[in-house]
NUDOBA-635237 format. One line per field, with one value per residue: residue number from 1; residue in three letters; z negated, x negated, y of N, C-alpha, C in turn. Coordinates in pm, whole numbers, plus 50000, padded with zeros to 5 digits. Example, Ala and Ser with C-alpha at 12.3 -4.5 7.8 and 13.67 -1.06 7.14 Angstrom:
! NUDOBA-635237
sedren: (1;2)
setor: (ALA;SER)
nzz: (49220;49292)
nxx: (48681;48715)
nyy: (49431;49775)
cazz: (49220;49286)
caxx: (48770;48633)
cayy: (49550;49894)
czz: (49220;49213)
cxx: (48680;48710)
cyy: (49670;50003)
//
This chain:
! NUDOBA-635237
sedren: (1;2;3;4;5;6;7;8;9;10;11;12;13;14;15;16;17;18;19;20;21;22;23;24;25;26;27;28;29;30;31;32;33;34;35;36;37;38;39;40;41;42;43;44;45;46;47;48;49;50;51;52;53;54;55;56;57;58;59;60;61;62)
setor: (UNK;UNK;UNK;UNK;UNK;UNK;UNK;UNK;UNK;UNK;UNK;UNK;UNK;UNK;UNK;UNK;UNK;UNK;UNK;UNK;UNK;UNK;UNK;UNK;UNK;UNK;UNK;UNK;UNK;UNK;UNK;UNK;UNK;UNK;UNK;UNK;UNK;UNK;UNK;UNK;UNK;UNK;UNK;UNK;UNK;UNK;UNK;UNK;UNK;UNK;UNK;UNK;UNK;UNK;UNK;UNK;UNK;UNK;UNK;UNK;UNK;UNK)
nzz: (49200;49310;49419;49490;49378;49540;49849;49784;49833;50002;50227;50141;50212;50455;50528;50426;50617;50862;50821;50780;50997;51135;51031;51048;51309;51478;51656;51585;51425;51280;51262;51043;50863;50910;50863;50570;50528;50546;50302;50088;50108;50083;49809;49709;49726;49582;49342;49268;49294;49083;48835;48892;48835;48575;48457;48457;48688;48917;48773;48599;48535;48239)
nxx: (49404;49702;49912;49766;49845;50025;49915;49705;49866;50003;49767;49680;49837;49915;49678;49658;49838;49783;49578;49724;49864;49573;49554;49789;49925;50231;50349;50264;50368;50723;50972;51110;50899;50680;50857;50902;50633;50576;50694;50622;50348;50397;50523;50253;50078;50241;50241;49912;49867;50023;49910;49646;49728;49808;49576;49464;49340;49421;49512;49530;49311;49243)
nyy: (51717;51774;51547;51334;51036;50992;51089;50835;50622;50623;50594;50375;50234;50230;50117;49837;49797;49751;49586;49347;49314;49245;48993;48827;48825;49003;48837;48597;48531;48468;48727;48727;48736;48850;49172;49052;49087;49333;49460;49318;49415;49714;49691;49592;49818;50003;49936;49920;50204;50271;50149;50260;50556;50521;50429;50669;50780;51091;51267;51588;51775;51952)
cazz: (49318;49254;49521;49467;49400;49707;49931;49793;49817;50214;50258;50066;50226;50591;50559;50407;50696;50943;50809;50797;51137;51193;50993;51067;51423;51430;51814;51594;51249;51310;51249;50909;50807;50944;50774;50438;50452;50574;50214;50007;50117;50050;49685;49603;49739;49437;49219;49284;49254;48943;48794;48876;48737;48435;48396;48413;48805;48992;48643;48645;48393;48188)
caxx: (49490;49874;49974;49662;49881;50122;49843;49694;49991;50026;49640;49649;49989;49848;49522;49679;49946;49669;49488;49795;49853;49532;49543;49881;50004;50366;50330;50214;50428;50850;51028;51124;50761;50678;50924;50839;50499;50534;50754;50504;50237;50464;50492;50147;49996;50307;50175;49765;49844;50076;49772;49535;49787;49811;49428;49427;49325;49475;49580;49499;49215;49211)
cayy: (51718;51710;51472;51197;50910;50945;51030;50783;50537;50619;50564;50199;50115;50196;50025;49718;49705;49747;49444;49246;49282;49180;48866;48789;48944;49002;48760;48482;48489;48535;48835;48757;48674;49035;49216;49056;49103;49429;49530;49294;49536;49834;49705;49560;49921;50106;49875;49955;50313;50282;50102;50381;50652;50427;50456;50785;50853;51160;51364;51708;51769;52116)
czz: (49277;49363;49539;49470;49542;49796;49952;49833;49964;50266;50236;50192;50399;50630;50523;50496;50814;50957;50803;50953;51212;51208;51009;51176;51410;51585;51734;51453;51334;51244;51137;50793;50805;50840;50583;50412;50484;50393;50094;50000;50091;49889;49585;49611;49597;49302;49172;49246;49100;48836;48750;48788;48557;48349;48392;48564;48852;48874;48662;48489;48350;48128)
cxx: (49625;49910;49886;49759;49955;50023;49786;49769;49997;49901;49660;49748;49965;49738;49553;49774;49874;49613;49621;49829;49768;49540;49657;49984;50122;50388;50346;50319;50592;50873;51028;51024;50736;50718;50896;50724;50473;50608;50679;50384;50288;50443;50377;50084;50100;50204;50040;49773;49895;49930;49663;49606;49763;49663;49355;49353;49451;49566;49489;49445;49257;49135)
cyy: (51661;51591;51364;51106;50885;50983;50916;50604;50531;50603;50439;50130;50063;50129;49872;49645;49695;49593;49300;49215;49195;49034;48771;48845;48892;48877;48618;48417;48576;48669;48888;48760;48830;49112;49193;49067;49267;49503;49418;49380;49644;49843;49671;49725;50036;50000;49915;50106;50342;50228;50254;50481;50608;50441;50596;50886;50963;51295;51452;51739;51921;52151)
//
């Protein structure tokens, strides 16, 4: 599948901002707390997929 990492990348990035919400509602943590944890989760989920690419997930066998 050509497009594995960025699906995967928008799967990780939504499930990890999901759970931040839970664990940290935006009600209970300021604005700026928010905001950075919402672009900490942006780059640990590039990072997790770069990883996988790196190991060889989502390459197109022949």
């Amino acid at each position: 599948m050509r497009r594995f990492p960025w699906a995967l990348f928008i799967v990780l990035a939504v499930v990890l901002n999901v759970l931040r919400q839970i664990l940290f509602p935006p009600g209970d943590v300021g604005t700026g707390a928010t905001v950075g944890l919402f672009f900490v989760v942006l780059a640990v989920s590039y990072a997790v997929v770069g990883v996988l690419r790196a190991l060889g997930f989502g390459r197109v066998r022949e």
